[in-house]
C-alpha positions in Angstrom: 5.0 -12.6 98.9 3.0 -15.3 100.3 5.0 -17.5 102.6 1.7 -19.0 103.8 -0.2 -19.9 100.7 -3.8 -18.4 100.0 -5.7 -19.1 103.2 -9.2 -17.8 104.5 -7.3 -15.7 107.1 -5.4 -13.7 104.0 -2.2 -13.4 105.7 0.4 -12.5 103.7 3.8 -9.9 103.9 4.1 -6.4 102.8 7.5 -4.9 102.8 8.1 -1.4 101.9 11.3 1.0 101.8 11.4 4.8 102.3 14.8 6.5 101.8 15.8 9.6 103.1 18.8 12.0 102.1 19.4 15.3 103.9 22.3 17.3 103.1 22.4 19.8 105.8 24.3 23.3 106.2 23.7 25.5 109.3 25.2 28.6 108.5 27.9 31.1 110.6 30.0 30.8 113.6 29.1 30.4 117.2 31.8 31.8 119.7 32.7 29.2 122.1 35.8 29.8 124.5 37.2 32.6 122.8 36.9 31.2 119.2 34.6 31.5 116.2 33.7 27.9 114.9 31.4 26.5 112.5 28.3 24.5 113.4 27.9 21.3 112.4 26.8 20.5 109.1 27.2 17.3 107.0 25.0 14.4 105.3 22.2 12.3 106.4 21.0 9.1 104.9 18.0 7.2 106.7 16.8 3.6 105.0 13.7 2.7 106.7 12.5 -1.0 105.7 9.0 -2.0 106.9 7.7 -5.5 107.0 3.4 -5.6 107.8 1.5 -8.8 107.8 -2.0 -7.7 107.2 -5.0 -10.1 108.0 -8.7 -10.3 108.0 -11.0 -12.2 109.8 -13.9 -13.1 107.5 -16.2 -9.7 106.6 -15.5 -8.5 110.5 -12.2 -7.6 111.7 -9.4 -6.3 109.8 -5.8 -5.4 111.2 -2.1 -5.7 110.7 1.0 -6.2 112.6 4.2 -5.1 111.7 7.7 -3.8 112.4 10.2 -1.1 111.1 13.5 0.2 111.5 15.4 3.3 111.2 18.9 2.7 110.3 20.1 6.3 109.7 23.8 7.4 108.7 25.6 10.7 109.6 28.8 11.8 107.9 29.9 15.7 109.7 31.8 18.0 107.3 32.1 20.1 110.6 31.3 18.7 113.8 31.2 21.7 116.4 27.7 21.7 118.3 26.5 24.6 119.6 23.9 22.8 121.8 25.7 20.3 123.5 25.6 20.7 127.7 27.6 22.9 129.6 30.4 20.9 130.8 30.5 18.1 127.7 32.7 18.0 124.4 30.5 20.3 121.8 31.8 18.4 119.4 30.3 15.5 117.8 32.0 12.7 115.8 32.8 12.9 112.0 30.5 10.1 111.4 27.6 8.1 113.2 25.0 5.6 112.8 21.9 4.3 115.4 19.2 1.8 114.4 15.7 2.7 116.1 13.3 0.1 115.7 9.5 0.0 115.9 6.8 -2.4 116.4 3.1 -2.6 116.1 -0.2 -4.2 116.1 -3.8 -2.5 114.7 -7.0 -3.9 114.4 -11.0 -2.2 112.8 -13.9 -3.2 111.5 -15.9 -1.5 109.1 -19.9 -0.8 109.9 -22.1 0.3 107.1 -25.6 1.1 106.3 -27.1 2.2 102.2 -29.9 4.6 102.5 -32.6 5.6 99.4 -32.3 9.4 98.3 -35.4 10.4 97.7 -36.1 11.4 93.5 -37.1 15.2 95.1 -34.3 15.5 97.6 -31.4 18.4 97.5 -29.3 16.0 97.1 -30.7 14.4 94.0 -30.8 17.7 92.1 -27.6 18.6 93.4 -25.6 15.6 92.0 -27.3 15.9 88.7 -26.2 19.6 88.4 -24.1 20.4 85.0 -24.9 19.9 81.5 -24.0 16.3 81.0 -25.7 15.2 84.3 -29.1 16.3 83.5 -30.5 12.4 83.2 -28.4 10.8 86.1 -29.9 11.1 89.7 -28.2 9.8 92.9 -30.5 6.9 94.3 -28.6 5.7 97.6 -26.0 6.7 99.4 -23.6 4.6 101.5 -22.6 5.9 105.0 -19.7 4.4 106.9 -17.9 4.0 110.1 -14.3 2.4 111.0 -13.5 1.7 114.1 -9.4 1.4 114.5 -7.4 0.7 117.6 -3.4 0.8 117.0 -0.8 0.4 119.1 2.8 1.6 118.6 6.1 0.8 120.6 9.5 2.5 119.8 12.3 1.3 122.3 14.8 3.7 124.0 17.6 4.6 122.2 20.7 6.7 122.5 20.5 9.4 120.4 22.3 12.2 122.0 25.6 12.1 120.4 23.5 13.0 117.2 23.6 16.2 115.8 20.1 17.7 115.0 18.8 18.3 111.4 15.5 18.1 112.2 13.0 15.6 114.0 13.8 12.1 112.0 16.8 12.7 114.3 15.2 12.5 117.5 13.0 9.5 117.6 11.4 9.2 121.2 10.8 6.3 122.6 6.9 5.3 122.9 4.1 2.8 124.1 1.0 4.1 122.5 -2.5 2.9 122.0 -4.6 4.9 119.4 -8.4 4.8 118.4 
């Protein structure tokens, strides 16, 4: 999708979609005042939509900024946490949703340099190795380095009245720069 047109400065959209369904059983019963209950245990279904708009700056620079979201159901077949605090309800409600959102920015280059292999080199006689290899020889070789700084912000969000699969269900809040 190209809301711009085709311009020197390639910028266009990329969306994406990743779905995620956990159906989740934690087995036995935890004791709790007296009583046996069960542990919470239920469905999951996480739709993450991503929107990127990638861009280039002539041959040099490279990046992208984009944006995300987690919008995540829960529906509890039993509800009884066995982790909540001392002194709260350990039990969590039949059904819950939360929408975590991110946001982001990168930008590389690319730095490259061809080199000649020499005919007598390792190399040479090691690439041409095999039985139907025995007239092709490497002649260059292309190293390359790139550079990437990212940055990645995820706002707070409430997620304690969640109960805990695994670690899609606890996404912390972050400012991060990366290279």
């Amino acid at each position: 999708f190209r809301p711009f047109g085709f311009n020197p400065y390639g910028a266009k959209l990329v969306t994406s979609l990743n779905n995620t369904f956990t159906s989740f059983d934690r087995s036995g019963s935890v004791n709790y005042n007296g009583t046996d209950q069960d542990p919470y245990d239920g469905q999951r279904l996480d739709i993450h939509p991503t929107v990127a708009m990638p861009f280039h700056i002539k041959n040099y620079l490279n990046g992208s900024l984009y944006t995300g979201m987690h919008n995540t159901s829960y529906h509890q077949d039993a509800t009884f946490n066995p982790f909540a605090p001392v002194g709260e309800d350990p039990f969590l409600d039949s059904s819950n949703d939360r929408r975590v959102f991110n946001f982001g920015a990168s930008i590389g280059t690319a730095i490259e340099r061809v080199d000649e292999v020499a005919e007598d080199s390792w190399l040479a006689r090691l690439t041409s190795l095999g039985a139907k290899n025995q007239d092709q020889r490497m002649r260059r070789i292309k190293n390359v380095i790139e550079p990437l700084v990212s940055y990645d912000f995820v706002p707070k969000t409430k997620q304690s009245d969640l109960p805990t699969y695994d670690s899609l269900d606890r996404i912390r809040n972050r400012s991060q720069v990366s290279y």
